[in-house]
C-alpha positions as CSV (number, residue, x, y, z in Angstrom):
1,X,136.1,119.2,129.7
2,X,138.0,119.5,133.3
3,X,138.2,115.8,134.9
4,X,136.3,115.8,138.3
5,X,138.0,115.0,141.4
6,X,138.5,111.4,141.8
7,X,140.3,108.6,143.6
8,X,142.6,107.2,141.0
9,X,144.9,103.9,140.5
10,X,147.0,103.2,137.7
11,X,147.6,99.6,136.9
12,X,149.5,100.2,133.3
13,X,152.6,98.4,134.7
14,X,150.9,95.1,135.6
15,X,152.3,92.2,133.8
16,X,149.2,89.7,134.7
17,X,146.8,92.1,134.9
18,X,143.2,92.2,136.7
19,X,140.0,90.4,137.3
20,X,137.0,91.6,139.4
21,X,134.0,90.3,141.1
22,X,130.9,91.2,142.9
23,X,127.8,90.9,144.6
24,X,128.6,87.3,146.5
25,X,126.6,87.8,149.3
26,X,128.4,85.9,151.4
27,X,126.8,84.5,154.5
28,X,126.5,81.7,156.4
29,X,123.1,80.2,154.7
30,X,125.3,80.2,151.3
31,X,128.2,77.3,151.9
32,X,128.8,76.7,148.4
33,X,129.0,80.4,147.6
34,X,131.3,80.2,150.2
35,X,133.4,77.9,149.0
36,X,133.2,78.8,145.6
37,X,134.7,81.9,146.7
38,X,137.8,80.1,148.5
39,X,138.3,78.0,145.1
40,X,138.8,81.1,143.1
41,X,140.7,82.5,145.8
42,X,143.1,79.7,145.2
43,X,143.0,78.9,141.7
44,X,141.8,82.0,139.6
45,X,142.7,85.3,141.3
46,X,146.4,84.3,142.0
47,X,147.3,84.7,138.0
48,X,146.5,87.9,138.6
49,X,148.6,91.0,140.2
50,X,145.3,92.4,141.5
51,X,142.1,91.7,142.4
52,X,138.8,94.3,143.3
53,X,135.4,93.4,144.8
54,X,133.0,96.1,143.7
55,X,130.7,95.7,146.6
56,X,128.2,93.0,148.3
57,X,130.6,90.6,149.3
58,X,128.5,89.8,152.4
59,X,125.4,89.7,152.5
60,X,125.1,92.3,155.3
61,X,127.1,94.0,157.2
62,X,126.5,94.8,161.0
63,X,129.9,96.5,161.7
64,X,133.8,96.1,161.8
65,X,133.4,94.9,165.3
66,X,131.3,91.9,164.4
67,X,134.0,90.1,162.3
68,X,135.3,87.8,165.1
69,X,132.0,86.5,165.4
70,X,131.2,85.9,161.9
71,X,133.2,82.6,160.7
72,X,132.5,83.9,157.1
73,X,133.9,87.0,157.7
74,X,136.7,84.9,159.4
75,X,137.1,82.5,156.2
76,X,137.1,85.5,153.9
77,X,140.0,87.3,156.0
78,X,142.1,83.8,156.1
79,X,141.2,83.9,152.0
80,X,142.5,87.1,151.0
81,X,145.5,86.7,153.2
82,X,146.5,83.5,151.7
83,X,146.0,85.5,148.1
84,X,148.1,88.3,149.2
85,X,151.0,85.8,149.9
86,X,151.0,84.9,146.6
87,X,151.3,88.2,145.2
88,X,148.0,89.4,144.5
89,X,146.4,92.7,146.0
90,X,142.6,92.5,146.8
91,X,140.6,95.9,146.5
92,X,137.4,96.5,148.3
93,X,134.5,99.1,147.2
94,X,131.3,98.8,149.7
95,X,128.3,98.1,148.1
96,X,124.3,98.9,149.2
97,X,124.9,95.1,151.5
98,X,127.9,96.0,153.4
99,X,128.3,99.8,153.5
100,X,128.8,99.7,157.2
101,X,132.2,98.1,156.6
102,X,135.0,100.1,157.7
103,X,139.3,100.3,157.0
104,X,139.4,98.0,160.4
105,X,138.3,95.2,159.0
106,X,139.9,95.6,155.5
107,X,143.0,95.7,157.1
108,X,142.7,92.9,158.8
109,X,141.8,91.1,155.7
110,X,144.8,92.7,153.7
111,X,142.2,94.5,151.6
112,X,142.7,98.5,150.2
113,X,139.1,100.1,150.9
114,X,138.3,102.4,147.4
115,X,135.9,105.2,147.1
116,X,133.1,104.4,145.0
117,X,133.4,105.9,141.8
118,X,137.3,105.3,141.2
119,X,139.2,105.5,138.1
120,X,141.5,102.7,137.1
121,X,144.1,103.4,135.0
122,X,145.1,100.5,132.3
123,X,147.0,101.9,129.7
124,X,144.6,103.7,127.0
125,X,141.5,102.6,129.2
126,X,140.3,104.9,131.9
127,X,138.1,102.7,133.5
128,X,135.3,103.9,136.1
129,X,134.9,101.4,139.0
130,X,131.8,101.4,141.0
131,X,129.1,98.9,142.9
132,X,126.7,100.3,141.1
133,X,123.7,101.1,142.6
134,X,124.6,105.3,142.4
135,X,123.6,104.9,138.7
136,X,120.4,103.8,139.4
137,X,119.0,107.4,139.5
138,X,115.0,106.6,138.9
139,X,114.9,104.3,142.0
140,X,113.9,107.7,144.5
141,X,113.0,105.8,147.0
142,X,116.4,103.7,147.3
143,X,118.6,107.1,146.8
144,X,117.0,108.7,149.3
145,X,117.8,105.9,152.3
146,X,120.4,105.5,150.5
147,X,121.6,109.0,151.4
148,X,120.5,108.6,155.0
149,X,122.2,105.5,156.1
150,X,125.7,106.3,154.0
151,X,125.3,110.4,156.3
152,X,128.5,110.2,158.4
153,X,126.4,111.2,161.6
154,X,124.0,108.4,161.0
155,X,126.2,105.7,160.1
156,X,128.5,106.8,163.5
157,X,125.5,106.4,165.7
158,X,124.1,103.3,164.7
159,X,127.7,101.6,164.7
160,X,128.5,103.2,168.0
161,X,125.1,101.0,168.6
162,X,124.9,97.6,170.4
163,X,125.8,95.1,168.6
164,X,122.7,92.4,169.1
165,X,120.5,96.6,168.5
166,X,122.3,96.4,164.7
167,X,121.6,92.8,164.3
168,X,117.9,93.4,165.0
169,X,117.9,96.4,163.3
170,X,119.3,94.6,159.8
171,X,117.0,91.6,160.2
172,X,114.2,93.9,160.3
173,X,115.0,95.9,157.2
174,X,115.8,92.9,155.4
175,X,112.2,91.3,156.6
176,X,110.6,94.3,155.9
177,X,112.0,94.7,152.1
178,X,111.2,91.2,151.8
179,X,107.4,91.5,152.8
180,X,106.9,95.1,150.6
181,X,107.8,93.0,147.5
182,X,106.1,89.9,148.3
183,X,103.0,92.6,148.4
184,X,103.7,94.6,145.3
185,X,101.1,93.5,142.6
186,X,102.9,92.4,139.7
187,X,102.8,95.3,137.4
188,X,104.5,97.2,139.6
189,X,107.2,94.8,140.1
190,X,108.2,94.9,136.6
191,X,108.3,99.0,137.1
192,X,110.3,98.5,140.2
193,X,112.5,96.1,138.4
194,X,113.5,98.8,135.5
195,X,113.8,101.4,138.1
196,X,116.5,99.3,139.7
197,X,118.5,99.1,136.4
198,X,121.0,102.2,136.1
199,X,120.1,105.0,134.3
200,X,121.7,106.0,130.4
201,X,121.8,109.2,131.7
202,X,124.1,108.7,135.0
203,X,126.2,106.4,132.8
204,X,126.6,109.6,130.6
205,X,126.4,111.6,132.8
206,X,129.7,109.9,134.7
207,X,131.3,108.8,130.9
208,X,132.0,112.7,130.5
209,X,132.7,113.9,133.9
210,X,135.6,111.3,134.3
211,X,136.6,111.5,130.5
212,X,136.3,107.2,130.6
213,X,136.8,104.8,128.2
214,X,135.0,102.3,130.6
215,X,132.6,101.5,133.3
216,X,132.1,98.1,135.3
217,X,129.8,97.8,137.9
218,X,127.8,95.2,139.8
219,X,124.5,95.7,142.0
220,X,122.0,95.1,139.5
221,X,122.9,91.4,138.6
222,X,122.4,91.7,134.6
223,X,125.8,90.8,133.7
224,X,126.6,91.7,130.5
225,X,128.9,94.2,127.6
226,X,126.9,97.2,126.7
227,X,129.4,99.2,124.0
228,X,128.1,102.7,122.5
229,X,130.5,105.0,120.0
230,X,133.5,104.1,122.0
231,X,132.4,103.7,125.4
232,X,131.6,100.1,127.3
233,X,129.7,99.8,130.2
234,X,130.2,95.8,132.0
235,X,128.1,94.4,134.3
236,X,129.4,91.8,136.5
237,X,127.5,88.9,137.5
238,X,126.0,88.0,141.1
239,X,127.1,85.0,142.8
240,X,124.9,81.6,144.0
241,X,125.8,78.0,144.5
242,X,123.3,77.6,147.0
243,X,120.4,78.1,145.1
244,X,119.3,77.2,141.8
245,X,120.1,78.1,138.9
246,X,123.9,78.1,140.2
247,X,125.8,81.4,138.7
248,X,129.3,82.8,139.2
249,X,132.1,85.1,137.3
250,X,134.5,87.6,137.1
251,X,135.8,90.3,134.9
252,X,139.3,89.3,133.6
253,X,141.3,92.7,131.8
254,X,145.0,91.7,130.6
255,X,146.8,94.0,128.2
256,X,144.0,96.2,127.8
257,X,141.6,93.7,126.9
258,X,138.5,92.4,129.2
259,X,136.5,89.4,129.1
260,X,133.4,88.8,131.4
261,X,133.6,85.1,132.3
262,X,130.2,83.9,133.3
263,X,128.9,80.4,134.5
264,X,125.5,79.3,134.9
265,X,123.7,76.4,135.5
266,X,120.7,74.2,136.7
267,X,120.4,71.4,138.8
């Protein structure tokens, strides 16, 4: 089978190899998500020559332009910077929270902005990065804004938007997500809940069209090794330390082999 056209990265000559992480949902109303996120910053990710975010670092995302009056954003930039200096390279994928953000502000933060899917490269694994939420093929609904708020056009006019406009404009979807499940009846919510899962058949579907060993992906926040004839999908693990029961991890891959470090506790 011809590979598809995709952006690719080859880490095979990394001598401390990679972790990755996802779905913080960074924000001011999450300090200790916040800080946990500083912590590993400064103690887990520098043993490592690389690190990627697959998407949903913040919690939303208004625009580039916003940064300097976000003091999360701020902390996160001063973060990755101090990470760089110590030899480690931070990769950024959006995901379905911040897909508004833009190259500005992951250069400031010393981040390389990847296409999502990408390829990684680790020796004999091909490994398919991605947020995740592309896979989930039965949610209609979600691909279909989805679609509308990711069309170049649209995305260029509401960021060419004034900024307290995209403010509104995000606390309204968020409120209004917020009050449609609140008003689902509960049978429906467990439907809506496996729609949100991703689908075997996009997982498939991508296994053979990028001829991977691999996929990791976050978005759906079911961490966990899925392995079939060959093949492992990884979910990584959503972060809180606000709320409980408190969670964090990562992904850590050295010399070809992965382990998904997970934490969780109650009060």
């Amino acid at each position: 089978m011809t590979r598809a056209s995709v952006h690719e990265l080859d880490l095979s000559n990394s001598q401390r190899g990679w972790c990755a992480i996802s779905d913080l949902h960074l924000s001011e109303h999450m300090p200790e998500t916040m800080a946990k996120f500083e912590w590993f910053c400064a103690h887990i990710a520098p043993q490592y020559d690389a690190l990627f975010i697959l998407g949903d670092l913040f919690e939303y995302w208004v625009g580039d332009d916003a940064a300097d009056f976000n003091p999360t954003a701020l902390r996160v930039i001063e973060a990755i910077h101090t990470l760089k200096s110590r030899g480690t390279q931070s990769y950024f994928m959006r995901g379905n929270r911040d897909i508004a953000m833009e190259r500005a502000y992951c250069e400031r933060a010393d981040m390389i902005l990847l296409p999502d899917p990408c390829v990684l490269t680790d020796g004999e694994q091909r490994i398919i990065l991605s947020h995740g939420d592309l896979l989930c093929t039965d949610d209609h609904e979600y691909q279909r804004q989805r679609r509308f708020y990711t069309h170049p056009w649209v995305k260029k006019i509401i960021l060419k938007a004034p900024l307290s406009w995209r403010v509104k404009l995000v606390q309204y979807l968020r409120e209004k997500s917020r009050r449609r499940w609140l008003n689902t009846p509960e049978h429906l919510r467990k439907q809506r809940t496996i729609e949100q899962n991703v689908t075997e058949s996009a997982v498939q579907q991508w296994r053979e069209q990028y001829n991977a060993t691999t996929l990791l992906h976050g978005h759906t926040h079911r961490p966990g090794e899925h392995a079939d004839g060959g093949f492992t999908r990884w979910v990584l693990p959503d972060w809180d330390l606000d709320n409980s029961p408190h969670r964090w991890g990562y992904m850590s891959a050295r010399h070809q082999q992965f382990e998904l470090i997970t934490h969780i506790h109650s009060d």
